[in-house]
Kinemage of the C-alpha trace (Angstrom):
@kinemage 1
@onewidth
@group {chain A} dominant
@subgroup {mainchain}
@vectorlist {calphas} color= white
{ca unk a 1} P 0.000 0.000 0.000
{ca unk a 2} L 1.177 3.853 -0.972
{ca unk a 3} L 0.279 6.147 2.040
{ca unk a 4} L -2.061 5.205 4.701
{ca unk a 5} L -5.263 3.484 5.246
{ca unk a 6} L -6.388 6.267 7.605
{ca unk a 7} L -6.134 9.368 5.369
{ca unk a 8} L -7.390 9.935 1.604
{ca unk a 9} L -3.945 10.239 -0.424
{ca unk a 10} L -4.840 12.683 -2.718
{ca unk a 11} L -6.393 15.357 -0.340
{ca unk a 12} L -5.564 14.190 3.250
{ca unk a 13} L -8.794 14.065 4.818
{ca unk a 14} L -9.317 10.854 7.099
{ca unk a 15} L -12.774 9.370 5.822
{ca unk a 16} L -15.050 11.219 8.558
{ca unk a 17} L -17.094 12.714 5.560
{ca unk a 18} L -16.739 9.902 2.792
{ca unk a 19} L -15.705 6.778 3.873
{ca unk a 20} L -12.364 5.971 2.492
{ca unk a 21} L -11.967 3.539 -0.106
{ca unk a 22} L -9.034 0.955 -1.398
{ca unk a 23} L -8.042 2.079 -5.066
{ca unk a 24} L -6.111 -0.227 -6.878
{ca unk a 25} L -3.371 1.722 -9.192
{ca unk a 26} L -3.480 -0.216 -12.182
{ca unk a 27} L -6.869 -1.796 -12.978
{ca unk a 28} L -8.520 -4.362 -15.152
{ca unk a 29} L -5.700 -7.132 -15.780
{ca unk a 30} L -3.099 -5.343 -13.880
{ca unk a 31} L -5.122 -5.535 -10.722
{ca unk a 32} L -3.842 -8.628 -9.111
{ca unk a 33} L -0.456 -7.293 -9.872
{ca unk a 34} L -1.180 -4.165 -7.801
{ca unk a 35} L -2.343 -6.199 -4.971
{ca unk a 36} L 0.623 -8.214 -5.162
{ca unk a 37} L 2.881 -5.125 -5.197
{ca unk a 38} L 1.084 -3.315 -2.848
{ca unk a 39} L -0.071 -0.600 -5.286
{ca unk a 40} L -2.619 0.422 -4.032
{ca unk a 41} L -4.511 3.715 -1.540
{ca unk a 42} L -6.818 4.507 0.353
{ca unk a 43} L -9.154 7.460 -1.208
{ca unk a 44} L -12.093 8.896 -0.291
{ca unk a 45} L -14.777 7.219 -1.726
{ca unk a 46} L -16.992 9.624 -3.860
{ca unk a 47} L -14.659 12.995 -3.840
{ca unk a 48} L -11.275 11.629 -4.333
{ca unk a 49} L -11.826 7.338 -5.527
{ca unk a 50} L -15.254 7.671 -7.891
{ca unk a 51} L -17.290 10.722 -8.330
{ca unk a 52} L -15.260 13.843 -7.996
{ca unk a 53} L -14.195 15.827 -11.322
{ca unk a 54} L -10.416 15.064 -10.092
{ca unk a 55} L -11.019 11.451 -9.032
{ca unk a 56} L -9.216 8.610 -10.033
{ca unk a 57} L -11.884 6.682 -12.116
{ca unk a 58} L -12.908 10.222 -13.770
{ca unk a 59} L -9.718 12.014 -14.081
{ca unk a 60} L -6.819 10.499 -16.485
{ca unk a 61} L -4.022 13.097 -14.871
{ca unk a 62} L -4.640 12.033 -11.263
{ca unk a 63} L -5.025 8.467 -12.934
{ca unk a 64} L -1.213 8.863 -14.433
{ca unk a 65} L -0.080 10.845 -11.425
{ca unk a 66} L -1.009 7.937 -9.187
{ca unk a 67} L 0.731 5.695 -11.862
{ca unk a 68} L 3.916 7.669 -11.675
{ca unk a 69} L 4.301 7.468 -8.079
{ca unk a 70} L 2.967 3.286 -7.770
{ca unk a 71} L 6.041 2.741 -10.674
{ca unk a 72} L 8.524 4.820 -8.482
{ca unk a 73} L 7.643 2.648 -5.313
{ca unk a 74} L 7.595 -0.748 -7.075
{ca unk a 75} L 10.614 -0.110 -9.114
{ca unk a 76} L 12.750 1.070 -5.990
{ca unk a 77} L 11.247 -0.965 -3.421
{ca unk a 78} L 12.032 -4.533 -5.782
{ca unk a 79} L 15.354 -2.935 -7.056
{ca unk a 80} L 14.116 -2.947 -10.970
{ca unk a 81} L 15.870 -1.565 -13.764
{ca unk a 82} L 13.019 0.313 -16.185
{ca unk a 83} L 13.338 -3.207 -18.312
{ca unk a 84} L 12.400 -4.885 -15.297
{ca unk a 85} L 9.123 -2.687 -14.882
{ca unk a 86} L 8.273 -3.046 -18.544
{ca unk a 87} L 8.579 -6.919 -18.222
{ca unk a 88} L 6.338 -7.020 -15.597
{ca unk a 89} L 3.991 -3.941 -16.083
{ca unk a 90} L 3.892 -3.754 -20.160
{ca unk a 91} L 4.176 -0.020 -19.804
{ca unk a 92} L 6.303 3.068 -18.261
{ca unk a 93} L 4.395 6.008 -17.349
{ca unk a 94} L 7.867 8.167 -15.927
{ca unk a 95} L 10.560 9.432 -17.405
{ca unk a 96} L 14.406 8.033 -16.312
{ca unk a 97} L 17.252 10.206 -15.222
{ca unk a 98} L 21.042 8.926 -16.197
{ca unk a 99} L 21.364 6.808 -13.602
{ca unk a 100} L 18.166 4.885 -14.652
{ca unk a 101} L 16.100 6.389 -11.711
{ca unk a 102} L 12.575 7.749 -12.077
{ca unk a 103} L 11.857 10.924 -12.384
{ca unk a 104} L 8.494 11.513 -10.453
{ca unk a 105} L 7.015 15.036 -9.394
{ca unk a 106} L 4.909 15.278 -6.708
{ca unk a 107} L 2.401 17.861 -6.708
{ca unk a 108} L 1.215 19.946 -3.517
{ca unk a 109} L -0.978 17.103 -2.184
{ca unk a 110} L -1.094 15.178 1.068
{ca unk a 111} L 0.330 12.500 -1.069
{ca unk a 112} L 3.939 14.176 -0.716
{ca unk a 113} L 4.466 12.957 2.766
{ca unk a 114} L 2.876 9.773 2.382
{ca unk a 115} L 4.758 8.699 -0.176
């Protein structure tokens, strides 16, 4: 998991309001493969995981931001090379420095001390 299960990690607020809700980072066939690489967080349900203009079913740049940021994690946490990531993932969403390190911005979200 990216963050924590008691906060939303796109805009911090802790689920009082709208219950927070597991939001697995890469969907569809991908999914099991975010469960198994813990890629996944905690959102709030309607604003922030389904409904909201910005959400992550609604919205494809807070979709690829929470990409970027799953890739970084899995990438440094299992020690892969960007080959490695394509092998397993099909697909890079960051860019690479030199070194072969991603290159992920975070924006001014509660995300940027959770991650």
């Amino acid at each position: 998991m990216i963050g924590s299960r008691n906060f939303c990690f796109l805009c911090g607020r802790n689920g009082a309001d709208d219950r927070l809700e597991e939001h697995h980072v890469f969907p569809g066939s991908l999914r099991d493969k975010s469960e198994q690489y813990g890629l996944t967080v905690y959102l709030c349900g309607a604003r922030c995981h389904r409904l909201g203009p910005q959400s992550a079913h609604r919205c494809r740049e807070t979709q690829l931001y929470l990409k970027r940021i799953a890739q970084a994690k899995a990438m440094r946490e299992n020690g892969w090379t960007p080959e490695d990531w394509q092998r397993e993932f099909g697909k890079s969403y960051v860019e690479f420095d030199a070194a072969g390190k991603p290159i992920v911005e975070i924006g001014p979200v509660a995300a940027s001390e959770q991650f």
